[in-house]
C-alpha positions, 0 to 999 in steps of 0.5 A, spaced: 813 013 638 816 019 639 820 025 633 827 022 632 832 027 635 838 025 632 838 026 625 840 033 624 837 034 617 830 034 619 826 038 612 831 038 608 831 035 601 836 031 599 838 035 594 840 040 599 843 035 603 848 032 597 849 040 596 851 041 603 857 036 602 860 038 596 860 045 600 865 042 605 870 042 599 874 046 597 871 048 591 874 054 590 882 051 590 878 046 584 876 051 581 883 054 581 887 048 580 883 046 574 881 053 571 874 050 570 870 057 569 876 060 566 872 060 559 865 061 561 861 066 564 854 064 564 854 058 566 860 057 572 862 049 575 858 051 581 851 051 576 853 045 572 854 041 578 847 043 580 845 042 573 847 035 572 845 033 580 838 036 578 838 032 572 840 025 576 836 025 582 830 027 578 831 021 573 831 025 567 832 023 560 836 029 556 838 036 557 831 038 556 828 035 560 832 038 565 833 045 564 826 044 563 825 041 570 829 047 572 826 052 569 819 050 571 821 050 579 822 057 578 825 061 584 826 055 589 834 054 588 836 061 590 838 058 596 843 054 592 846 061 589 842 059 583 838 065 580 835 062 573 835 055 569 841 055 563 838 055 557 839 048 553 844 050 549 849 054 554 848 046 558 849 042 553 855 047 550 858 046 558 857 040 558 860 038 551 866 042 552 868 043 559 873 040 562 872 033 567 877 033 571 874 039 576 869 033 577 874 027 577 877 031 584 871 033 587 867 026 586 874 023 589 875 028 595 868 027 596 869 019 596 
């Protein structure tokens, strides 16, 4: 049996991959529409995104659990424009104030 050509994603996790997709949108015209980061300097939408997808795909329980998660990868999320985890407190203060329509619109133009 020979590799599989086809598949153009070879060795890439999948974690990149959905990234990936959320890149082809027009993040930026999101972010301006809702004003999603407008109130926040430390922890931007982008980073809450990948927070709360982190979080998902690894199947965990609480907060943190995923910003320990995050904390105990270290510098393999740089590539996604990540430079360190949140802190528990600044996720959980994003979480519970931000807005969700900047995630309504992005979850519906990827539909």
């Amino acid at each position: 049996m020979g590799k599989i050509t086809e598949i153009k994603l070879v060795g890439q996790p999948i974690f990149k991959q959905i990234m990936n997709l959320v890149d082809k949108v027009d993040i930026q015209g999101l972010l301006r529409k809702h004003e999603s980061d407008y109130y926040y300097k430390s922890l931007k939408t982008h980073t809450h995104l990948f927070t709360m997808l982190f979080g998902i795909l690894s199947r965990c329980d609480s907060m943190t659990e995923i910003c320990e998660g995050l904390r105990a990868m270290g510098g393999k999320f740089n590539h996604l424009g990540m430079d360190q985890a949140p802190a528990k407190s600044t996720a959980c203060d994003g979480l519970r104030n931000r807005n969700h329509k900047f995630f309504e619109d992005l979850y519906f133009t990827l539909a």
